[in-house]
C-alpha positions as CSV (number, residue, x, y, z in Angstrom):
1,X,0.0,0.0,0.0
2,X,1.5,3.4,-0.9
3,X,1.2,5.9,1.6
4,X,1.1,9.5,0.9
5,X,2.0,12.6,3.7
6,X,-1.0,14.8,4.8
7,X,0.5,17.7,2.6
8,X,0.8,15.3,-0.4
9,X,-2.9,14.8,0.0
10,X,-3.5,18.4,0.5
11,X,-2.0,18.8,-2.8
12,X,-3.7,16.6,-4.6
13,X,-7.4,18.1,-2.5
14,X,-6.4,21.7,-4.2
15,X,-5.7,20.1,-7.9
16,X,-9.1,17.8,-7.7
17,X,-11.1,20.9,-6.1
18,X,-9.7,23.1,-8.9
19,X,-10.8,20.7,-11.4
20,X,-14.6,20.2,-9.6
21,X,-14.8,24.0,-9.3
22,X,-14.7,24.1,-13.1
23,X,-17.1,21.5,-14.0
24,X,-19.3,22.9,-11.2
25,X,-19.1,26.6,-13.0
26,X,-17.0,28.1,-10.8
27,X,-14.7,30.6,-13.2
28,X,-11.4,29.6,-13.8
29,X,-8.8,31.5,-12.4
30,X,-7.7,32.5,-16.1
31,X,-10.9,33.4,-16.5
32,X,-11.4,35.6,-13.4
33,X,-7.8,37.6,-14.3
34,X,-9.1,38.4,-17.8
35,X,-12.9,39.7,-17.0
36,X,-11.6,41.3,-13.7
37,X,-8.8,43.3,-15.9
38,X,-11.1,44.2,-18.6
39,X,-14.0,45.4,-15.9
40,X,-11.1,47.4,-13.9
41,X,-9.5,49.0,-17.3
42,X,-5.9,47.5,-15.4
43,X,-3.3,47.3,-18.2
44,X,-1.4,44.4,-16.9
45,X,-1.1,41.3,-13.8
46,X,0.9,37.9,-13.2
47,X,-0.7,36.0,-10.9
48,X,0.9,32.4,-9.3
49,X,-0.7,30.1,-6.5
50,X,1.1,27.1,-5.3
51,X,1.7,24.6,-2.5
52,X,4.4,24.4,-0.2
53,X,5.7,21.9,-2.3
54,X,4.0,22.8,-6.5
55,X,2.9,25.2,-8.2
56,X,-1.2,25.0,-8.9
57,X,-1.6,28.1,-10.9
58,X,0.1,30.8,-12.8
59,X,-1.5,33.4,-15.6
60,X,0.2,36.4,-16.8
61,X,-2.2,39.1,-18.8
62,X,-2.1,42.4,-21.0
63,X,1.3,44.3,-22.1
64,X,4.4,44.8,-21.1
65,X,3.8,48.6,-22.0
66,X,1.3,49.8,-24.6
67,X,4.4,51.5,-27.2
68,X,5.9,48.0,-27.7
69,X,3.0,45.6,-27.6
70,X,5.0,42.6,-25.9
71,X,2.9,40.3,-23.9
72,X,3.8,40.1,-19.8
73,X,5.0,36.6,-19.2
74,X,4.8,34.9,-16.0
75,X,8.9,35.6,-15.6
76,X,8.0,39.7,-16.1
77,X,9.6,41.5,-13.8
78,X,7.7,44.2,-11.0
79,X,9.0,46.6,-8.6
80,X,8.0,45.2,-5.3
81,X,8.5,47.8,-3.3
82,X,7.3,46.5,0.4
83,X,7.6,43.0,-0.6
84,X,11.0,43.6,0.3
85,X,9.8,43.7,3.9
86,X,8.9,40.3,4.8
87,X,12.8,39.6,3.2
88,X,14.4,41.8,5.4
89,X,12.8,40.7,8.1
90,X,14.0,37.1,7.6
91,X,17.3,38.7,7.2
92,X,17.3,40.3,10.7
93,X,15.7,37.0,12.1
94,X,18.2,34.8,10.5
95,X,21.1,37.3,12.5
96,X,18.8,36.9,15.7
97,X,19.2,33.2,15.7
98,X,23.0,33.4,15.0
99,X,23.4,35.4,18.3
100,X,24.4,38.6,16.3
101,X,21.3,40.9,17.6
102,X,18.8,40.3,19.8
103,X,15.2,41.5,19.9
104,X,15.1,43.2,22.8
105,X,18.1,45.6,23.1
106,X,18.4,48.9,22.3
107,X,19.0,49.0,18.4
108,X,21.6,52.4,19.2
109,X,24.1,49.5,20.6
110,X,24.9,49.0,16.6
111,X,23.5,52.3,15.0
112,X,24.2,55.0,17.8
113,X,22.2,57.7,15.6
114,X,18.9,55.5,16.5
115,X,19.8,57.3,20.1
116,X,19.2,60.4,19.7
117,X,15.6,60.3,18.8
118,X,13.1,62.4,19.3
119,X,9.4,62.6,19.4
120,X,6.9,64.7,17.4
121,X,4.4,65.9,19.7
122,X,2.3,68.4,17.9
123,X,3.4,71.6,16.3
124,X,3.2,75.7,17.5
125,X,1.2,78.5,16.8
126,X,3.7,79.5,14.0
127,X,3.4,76.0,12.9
128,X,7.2,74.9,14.3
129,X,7.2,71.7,14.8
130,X,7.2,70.7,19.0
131,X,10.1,67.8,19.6
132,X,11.2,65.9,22.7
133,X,13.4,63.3,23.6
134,X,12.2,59.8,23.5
135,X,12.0,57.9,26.9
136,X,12.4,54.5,25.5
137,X,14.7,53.1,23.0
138,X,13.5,51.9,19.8
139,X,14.3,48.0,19.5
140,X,14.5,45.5,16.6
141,X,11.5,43.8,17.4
142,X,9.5,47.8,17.3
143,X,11.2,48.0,14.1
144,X,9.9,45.1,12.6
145,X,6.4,45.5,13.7
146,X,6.3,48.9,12.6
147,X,5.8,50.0,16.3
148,X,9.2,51.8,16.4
149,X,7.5,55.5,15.9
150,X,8.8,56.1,12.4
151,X,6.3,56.4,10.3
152,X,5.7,57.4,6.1
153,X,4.7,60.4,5.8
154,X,2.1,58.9,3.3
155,X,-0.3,57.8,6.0
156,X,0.3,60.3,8.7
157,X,-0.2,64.3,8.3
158,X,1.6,65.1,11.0
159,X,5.2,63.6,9.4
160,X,3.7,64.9,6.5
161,X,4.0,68.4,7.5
162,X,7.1,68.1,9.3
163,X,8.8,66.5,6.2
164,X,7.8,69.8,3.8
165,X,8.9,71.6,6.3
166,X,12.4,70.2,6.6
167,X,12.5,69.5,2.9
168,X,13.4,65.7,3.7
169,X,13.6,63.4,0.6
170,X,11.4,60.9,1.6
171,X,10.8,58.9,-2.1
172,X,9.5,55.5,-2.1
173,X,12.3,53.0,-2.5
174,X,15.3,55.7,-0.9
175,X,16.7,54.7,2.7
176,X,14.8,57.3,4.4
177,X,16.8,59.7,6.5
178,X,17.0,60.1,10.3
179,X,13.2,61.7,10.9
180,X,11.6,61.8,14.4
181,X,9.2,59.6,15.6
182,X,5.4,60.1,15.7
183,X,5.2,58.3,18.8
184,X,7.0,56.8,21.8
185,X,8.4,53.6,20.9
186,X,5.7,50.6,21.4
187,X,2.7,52.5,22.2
188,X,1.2,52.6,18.6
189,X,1.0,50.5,15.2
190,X,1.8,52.9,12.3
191,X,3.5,51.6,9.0
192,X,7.0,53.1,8.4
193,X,10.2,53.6,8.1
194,X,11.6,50.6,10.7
195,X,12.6,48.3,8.0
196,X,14.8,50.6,6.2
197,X,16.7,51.1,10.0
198,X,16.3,47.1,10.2
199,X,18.1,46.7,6.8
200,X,21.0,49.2,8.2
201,X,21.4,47.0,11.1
202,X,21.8,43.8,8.6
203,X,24.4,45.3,6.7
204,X,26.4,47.1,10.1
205,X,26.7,43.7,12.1
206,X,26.9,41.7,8.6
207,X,29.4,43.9,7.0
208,X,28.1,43.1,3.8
209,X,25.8,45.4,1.8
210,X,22.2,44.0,2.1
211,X,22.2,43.0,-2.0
212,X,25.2,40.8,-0.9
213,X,23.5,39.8,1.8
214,X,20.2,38.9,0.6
215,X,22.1,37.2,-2.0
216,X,24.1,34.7,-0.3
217,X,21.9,33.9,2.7
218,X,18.0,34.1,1.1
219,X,18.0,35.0,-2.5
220,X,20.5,32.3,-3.7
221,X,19.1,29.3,-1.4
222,X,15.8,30.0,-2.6
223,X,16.5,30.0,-6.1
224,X,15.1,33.2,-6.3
225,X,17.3,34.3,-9.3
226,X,15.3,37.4,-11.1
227,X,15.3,39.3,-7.2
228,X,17.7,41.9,-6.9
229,X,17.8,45.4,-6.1
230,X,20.0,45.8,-9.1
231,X,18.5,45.1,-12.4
232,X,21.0,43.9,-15.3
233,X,21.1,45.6,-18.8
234,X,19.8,41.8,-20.1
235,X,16.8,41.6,-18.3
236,X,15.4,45.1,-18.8
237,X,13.6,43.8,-21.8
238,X,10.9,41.9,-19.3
239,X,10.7,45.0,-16.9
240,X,7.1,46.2,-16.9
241,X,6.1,49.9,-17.1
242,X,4.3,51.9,-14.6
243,X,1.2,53.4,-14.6
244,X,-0.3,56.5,-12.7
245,X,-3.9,57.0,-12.0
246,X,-4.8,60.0,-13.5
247,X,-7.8,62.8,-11.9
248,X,-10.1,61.4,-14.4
249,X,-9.2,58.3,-13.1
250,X,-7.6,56.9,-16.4
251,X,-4.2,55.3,-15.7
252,X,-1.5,56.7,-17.7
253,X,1.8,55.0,-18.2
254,X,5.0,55.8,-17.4
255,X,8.0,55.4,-20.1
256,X,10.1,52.7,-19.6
257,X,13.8,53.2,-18.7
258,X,16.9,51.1,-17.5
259,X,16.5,51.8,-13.7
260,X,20.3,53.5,-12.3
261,X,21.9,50.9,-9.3
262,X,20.9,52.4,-6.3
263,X,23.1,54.1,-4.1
264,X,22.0,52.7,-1.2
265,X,19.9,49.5,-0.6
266,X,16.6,49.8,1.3
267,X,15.4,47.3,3.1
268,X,11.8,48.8,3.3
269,X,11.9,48.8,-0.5
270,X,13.5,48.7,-3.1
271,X,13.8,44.7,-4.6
272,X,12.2,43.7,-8.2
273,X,11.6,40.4,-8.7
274,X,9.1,38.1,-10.4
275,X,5.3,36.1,-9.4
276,X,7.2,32.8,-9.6
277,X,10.3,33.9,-7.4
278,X,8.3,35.5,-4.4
279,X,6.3,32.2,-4.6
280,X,9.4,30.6,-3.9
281,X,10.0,32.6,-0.9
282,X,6.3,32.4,0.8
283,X,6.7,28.5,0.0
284,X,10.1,28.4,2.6
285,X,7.6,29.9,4.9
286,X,4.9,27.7,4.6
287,X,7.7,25.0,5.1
288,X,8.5,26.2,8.6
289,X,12.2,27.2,7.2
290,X,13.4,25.2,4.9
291,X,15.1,26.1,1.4
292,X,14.2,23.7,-1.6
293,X,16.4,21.5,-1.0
294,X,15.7,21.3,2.5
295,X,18.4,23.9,3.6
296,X,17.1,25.5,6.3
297,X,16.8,29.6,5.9
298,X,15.0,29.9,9.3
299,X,14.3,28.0,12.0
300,X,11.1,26.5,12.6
301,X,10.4,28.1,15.9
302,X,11.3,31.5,13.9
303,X,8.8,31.1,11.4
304,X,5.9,30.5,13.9
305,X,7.4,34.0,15.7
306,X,6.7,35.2,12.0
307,X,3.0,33.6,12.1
308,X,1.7,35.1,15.5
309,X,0.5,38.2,16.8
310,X,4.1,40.1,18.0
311,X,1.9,43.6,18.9
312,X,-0.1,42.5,21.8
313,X,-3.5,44.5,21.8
314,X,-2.6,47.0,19.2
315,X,-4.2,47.1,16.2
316,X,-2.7,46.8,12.2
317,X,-3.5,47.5,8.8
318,X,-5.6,50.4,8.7
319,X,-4.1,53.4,7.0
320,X,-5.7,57.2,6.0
321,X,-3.7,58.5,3.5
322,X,-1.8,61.9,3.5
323,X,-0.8,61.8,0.0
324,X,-3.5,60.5,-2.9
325,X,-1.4,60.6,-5.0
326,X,0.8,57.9,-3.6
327,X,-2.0,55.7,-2.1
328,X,-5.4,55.6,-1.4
329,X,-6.6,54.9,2.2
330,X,-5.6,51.4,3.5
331,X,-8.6,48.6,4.7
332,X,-7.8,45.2,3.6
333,X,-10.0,43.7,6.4
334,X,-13.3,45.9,6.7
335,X,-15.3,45.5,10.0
336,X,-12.5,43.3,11.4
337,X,-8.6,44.2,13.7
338,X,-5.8,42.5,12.7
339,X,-2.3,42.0,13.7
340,X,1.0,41.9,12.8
341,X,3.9,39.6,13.1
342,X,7.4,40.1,12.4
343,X,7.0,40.7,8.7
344,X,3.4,40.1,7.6
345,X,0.1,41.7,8.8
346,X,-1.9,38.9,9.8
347,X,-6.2,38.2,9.9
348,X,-7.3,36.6,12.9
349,X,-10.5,36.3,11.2
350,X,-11.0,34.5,8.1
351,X,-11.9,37.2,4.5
352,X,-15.7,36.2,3.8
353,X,-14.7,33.5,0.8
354,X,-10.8,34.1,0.8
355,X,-7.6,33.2,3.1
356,X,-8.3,31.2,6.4
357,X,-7.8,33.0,10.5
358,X,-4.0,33.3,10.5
359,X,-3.1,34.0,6.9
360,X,-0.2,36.3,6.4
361,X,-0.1,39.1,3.8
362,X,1.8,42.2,2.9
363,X,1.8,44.5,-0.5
364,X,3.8,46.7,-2.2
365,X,3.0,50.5,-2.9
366,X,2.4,49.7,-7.2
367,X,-0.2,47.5,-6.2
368,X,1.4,43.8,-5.6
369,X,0.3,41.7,-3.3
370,X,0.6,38.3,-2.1
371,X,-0.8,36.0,0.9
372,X,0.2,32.9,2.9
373,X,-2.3,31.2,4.5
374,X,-1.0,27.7,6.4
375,X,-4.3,26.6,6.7
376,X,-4.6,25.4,3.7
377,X,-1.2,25.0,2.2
378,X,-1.6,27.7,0.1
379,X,0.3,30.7,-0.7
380,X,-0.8,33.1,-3.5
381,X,1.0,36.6,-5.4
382,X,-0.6,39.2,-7.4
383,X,1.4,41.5,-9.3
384,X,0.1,44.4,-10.6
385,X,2.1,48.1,-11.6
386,X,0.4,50.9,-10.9
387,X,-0.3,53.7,-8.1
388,X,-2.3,54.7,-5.8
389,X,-1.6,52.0,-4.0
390,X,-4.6,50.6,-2.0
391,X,-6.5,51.7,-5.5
392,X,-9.5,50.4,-5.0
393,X,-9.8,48.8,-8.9
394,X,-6.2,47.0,-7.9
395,X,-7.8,45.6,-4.6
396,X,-11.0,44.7,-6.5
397,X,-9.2,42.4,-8.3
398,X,-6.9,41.0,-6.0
399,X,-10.6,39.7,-3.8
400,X,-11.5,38.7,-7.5
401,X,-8.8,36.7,-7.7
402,X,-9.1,35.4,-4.0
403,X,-12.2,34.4,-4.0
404,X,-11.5,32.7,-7.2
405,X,-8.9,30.7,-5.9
406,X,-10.9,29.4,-2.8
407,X,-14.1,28.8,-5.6
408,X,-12.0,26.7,-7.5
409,X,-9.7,24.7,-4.5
């Protein structure tokens, strides 16, 4: 008698619930993409679903950009902007378990700038802004639950402001520059700036740069070869454009051009990569750790830090924007409070047709997406390349494509 192992069966549940969603007249997920994109007037998406162990879907859709007329493929590569998070995170977890930081301690004890701080409290009559020392120290684990203090201007005025003010360059995918905090350290959840300090603190008690880095310890092992935050002359021909929603609400695309190396690498953005390469990274997670070839990138009590609530009663996800422009107001999980982990914001409740209670999800600001839900053995990506992010035609078609995928498996 041949026996199989639960997640074998699992596997082979998804592929026969695929097929029985089909013949049942459930719409495929090819089908879905297409009508979804056409509906929503969005130009472009790749789209892959797998197993910890297979791939169960992958579609790619509409041009690479409109001049040229060359078809996405599945290999097409995106900015992923906050994607690079969750990777970052790992990176910093990975130095955790090898004794080189610790969670707890002061994060000034390897960047000393992180120790002079201060907090925003408000601002003057004459508009000056009002500062004063912080009275705890920021840590690696606020910094990686983005309850440091340091927050994006995009989603709060007040940094807003003060950024204008100071004339700070704060653009999406630049190592942001020593700001204050918008809150004492721990007593909020506000999406920011931590994982840029978090990738400084790889690359000071590496010594490597955190491309080299990334490389050798995460990228490499995974198998992950189109990630990078440097993008070669040779692939540039399957770099997508990018789009910006217009006032009229028409999205109007961007030129494409050979992106410069950066002159610093960001570990709150900054990566491109591809659907089938980012499914390689959520499937280590959904393997508790372990690389393809059973190499183990994290520990397995690591990865369950990664899966559970790391922000006590505070709650995540829930963003008003400052900047249009940039994004629209963040609600991923109307009606509902959810957490986050070290790297992934994560549903206590189950989406009404979608991921299971404990899936873990994250984004990126041109409208990518992905989610891991251990449940079910599934993990999914969504790549889209656009902004606002949060728009709500891009997040009408990711829950398109969710609840497709739960239809259909």
């Amino acid at each position: 008698m041949t026996i199989i192992s639960r997640r074998e069966f699992g596997g082979a549940l998804a592929i026969l619930g695929a097929q029985a969603g089909q013949l049942w007249g459930a719409p495929s997920l090819d089908e879905t993409l297409r009508e979804s994109m056409r509906r929503r007037k969005i130009p472009m998406v790749t789209a892959m679903t797998a197993t910890a162990d297979k791939t169960t879907y992958s579609g790619a859709f509409g041009k690479r950009d409109a001049e040229s007329g060359v078809d996405v493929t599945i290999d097409s590569i995106f900015a992923i902007a906050s994607m690079t998070k969750a990777i970052t995170t790992t990176a910093a977890l990975q130095l955790v378990e090898r004794g080189k930081l610790t969670l707890d301690e002061p994060a000034s004890k390897h960047l000393p700038e992180l120790g002079k701080v201060q907090v925003l409290t408000g601002f003057d009559a004459a508009g000056k802004p009002i500062l004063r020392p912080a009275t705890k120290p920021v840590t690696l684990r606020n910094l990686m639950t983005h309850t440091s203090g340091f927050a994006y201007d995009t989603w709060d005025a007040d940094i807003a402001k003060y950024t204008a003010q100071a004339g700070a360059n704060l653009t999406p995918g630049t190592v942001a520059p020593l700001i204050p905090l918008a809150f004492e350290p721990g007593t909020r959840w506000q999406y920011g700036y931590g994982l840029d300090w978090t990738g400084r603190l790889v690359e000071t008690v590496s010594g490597q740069t955190l491309e080299q880095y990334f490389q050798s310890n995460i990228l490499q092992p995974l198998g992950m070869k189109d990630t990078s935050f440097i993008l070669p002359p040779e692939k540039f021909d399957r770099l997508v454009s990018v789009s910006q929603r217009q006032g009229d609400g028409v999205l109007k695309e961007n030129p494409r051009t050979q992106p410069a190396p950066p002159k610093a690498y960001n570990g709150g953005g900054g990566l491109n990569s591809t659907a089938p390469d980012y499914v390689r990274f959520m499937q280590m997670i959904l393997r508790h750790g372990r690389g393809p070839a059973k190499e183990q990138i994290l520990q397995a009590k690591t990865v369950q830090m990664m899966a559970s609530n790391q922000i006590g009663p505070l709650g995540a996800g829930r963003l008003k924007t400052a900047r249009p422009a940039l994004s629209s107001d963040v609600d991923f999980h109307p009606g509902f409070e959810d957490k986050y982990t070290f790297g992934f914001l994560m549903n206590p409740a189950a989406y009404k047709g979608g991921r299971s209670a404990g899936s873990l999800a994250w984004a990126g600001v041109y409208n990518t997406y992905y989610w891991i839900d251990p449940r079910r053995d599934l993990c999914a990506v969504v790549m889209m390349q656009f902004l606002p992010f949060a728009d709500k035609e891009g997040v009408g078609l990711l829950g398109d494509f969710e609840r497709a995928v739960y239809a259909n498996g």
